[in-house]
N, C-alpha and C positions, 0 to 999 in steps of 0.2 A: 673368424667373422662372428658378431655379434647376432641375437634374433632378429633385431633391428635390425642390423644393415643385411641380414640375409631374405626378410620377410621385402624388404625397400626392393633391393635388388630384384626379388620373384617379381612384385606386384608391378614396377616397371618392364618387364619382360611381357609382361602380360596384361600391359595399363590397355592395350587398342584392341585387342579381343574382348577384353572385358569390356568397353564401353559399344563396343559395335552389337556384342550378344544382347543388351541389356536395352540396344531400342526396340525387340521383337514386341508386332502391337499389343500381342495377349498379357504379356509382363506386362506392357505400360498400364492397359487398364485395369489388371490386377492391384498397381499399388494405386492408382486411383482410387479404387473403390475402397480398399485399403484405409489409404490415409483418410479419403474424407468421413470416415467410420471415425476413428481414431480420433481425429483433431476436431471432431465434434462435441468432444468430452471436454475440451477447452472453454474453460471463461473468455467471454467474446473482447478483442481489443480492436480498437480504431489504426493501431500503429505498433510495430513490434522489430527490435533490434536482435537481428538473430546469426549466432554462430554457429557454423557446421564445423564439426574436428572429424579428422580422417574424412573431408568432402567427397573423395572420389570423383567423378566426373561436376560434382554440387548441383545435387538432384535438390537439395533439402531447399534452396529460394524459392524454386517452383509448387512447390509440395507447400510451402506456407502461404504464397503466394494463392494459391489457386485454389487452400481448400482450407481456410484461416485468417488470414490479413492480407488485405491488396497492398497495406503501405506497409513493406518490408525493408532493412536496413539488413542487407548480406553480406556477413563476413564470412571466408570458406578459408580452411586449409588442409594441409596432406602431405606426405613424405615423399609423392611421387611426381618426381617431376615431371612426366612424361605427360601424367594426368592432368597437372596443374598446368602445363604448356594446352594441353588440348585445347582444357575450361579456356583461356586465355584467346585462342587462335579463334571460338567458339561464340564469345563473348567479350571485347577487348575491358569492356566496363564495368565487368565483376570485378570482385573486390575479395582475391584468391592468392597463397601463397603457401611456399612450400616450408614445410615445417612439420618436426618430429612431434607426434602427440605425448611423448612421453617426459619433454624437457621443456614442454608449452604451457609459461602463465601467463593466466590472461590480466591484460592492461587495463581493460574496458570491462564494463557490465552489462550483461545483455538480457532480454524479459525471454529468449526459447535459446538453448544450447543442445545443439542435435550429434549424435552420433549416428549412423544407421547401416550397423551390423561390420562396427571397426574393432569396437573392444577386443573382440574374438583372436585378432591378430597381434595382440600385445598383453597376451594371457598372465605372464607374469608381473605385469607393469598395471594393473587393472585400476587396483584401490588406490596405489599414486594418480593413474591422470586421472579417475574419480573425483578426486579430492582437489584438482588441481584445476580443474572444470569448476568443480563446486563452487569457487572464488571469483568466478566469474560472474555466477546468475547474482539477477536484481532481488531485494527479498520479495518480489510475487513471481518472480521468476520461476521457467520452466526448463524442467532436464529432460530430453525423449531420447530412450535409448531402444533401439531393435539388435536384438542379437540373434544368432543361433544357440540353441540352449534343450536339453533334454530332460524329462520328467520319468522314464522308465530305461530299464540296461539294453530294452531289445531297442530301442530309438536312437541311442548312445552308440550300438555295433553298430547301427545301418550308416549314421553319421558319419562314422571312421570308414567305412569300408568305402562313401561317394566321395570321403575326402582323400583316401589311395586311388583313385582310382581320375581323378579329376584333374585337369593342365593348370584350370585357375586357380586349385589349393595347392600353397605349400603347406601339406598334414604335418610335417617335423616342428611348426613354429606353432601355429595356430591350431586351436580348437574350438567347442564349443564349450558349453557352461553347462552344469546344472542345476536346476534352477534356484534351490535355496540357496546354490552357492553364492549365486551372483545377485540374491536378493542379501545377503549378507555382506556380501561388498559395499552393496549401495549402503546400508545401515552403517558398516564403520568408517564409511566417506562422509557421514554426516548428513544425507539422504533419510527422506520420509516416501512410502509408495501412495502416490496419490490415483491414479488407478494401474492396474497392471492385466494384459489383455495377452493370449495363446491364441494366435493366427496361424502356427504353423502345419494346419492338419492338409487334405489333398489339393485345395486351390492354389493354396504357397507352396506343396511339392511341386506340384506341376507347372507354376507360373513364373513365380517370383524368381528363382534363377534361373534363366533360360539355358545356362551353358550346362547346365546340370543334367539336362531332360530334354535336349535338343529337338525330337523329334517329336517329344511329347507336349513340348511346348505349343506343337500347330493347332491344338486339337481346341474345335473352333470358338466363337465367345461367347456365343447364347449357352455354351455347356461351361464357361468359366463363370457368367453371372449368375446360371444357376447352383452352382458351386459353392460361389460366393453369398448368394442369399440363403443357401443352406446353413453355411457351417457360421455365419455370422454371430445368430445367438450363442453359438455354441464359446463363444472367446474367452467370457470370462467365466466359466466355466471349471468344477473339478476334472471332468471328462478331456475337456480342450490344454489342460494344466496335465495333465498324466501323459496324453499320447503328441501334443504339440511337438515340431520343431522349431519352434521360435517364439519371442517372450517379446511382447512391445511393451515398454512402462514407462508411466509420465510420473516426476518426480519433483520435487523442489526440496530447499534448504530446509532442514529440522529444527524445528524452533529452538532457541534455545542454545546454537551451534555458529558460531563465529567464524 
């Protein structure tokens, strides 16, 4: 069995856990506050065609929708069809199909292409769908990529040791990045960093995945906003870049780059 078909395989076993864990309220208003941080760094559009790869349940319509452009044009895809059946059962009028990210080019051009924290699971295949993405954006077009990603060795062993220990990782296929690595992926994809932001310090341990920290996820939200307005300035930061577990960067095509 391939990584693919063994990462497909996991993620479908585990497509209804993951989306049930992932409406707890404190995660939700985590990436709220989140994204509307984030996609404030955005030049404002009237109207925006936008791609999610590896969609997941395809949070990424809402997330543009709600804290970016009201007139969104969504296309989602994923390898899992359990997920893709959900979105479907969920939403009859999305516009969601199932499909490998690593054999996927795109037809169409779109102004935002989202990933948000797929790369990780198709570790060897990275710089190919990079690049295979890339061909998709318009030239003002945007790439937002969230991964897990590590800036010190002791962030790196705590990583491995919640990805042994975890139902919704398969640790054998998947890991994290570190961060020059994957800032050099994007460069030989033909990527330029137009900003790049370290959200991953305590508010993202404790919120953003809830299966991770199940218990610690309850703890309540006047102690996550303040959290949140803590470590906020802290994102683009050397401090937040050293001890982060997660890299948010908004990207477009490198001049110059065909």
């Amino acid at each position: 069995m391939s990584d693919i078909e063994q990462q497909k395989e996991h993620f479908n076993s585990i497509a209804m856990d993951y989306y049930y864990a992932r409406q707890n309220p404190n995660s939700l208003l985590f990436k709220q506050l989140l994204w509307k941080y984030i996609l404030s760094h955005l030049p404002p559009r009237s109207k925006a065609t936008v791609l999610e790869a590896m969609c997941g349940y395809a949070e990424g319509e809402e997330i543009v929708k709600s804290h970016y452009c009201i007139n969104v044009d969504y296309t989602g895809f994923d390898y899992s069809e359990k997920l893709i059946e959900l979105v479907r059962q969920l939403n009859p009028t999305k516009r969601v199909f199932v499909q490998d990210v690593t054999t996927f080019k795109p037809d169409s051009l779109y102004d935002i292409i989202l990933i948000i924290g797929g790369l990780h699971h198709v570790p060897d295949y990275t710089e190919k769908v990079l690049l295979n993405l890339r061909n998709g954006l318009t030239d003002d077009g945007y790439f937002i990529s969230f991964e897990p990603t590590h800036g010190n060795r002791i962030a790196k062993m705590i990583r491995k040791r919640v990805y042994r220990s975890s139902s919704i990782v398969d640790y054998t296929t998947e890991r994290d990045y570190e961060i020059h690595e994957l800032n050099k992926l994007y460069k030989n994809a033909g990527y330029e960093i137009v900003h790049q932001f370290y959200p991953g310090l305590l508010a993202y341990s404790l919120y953003y995945n809830p299966d991770i920290f199940p218990k610690l996820v309850h703890i309540g939200r006047v102690m996550l906003k303040m959290l949140f307005t803590l470590e906020k300035p802290l994102y683009m930061t050397r401090f937040a870049k050293i001890f982060s577990f997660a890299t948010m960067t908004i990207l477009r095509r490198k001049e110059g780059k065909s």
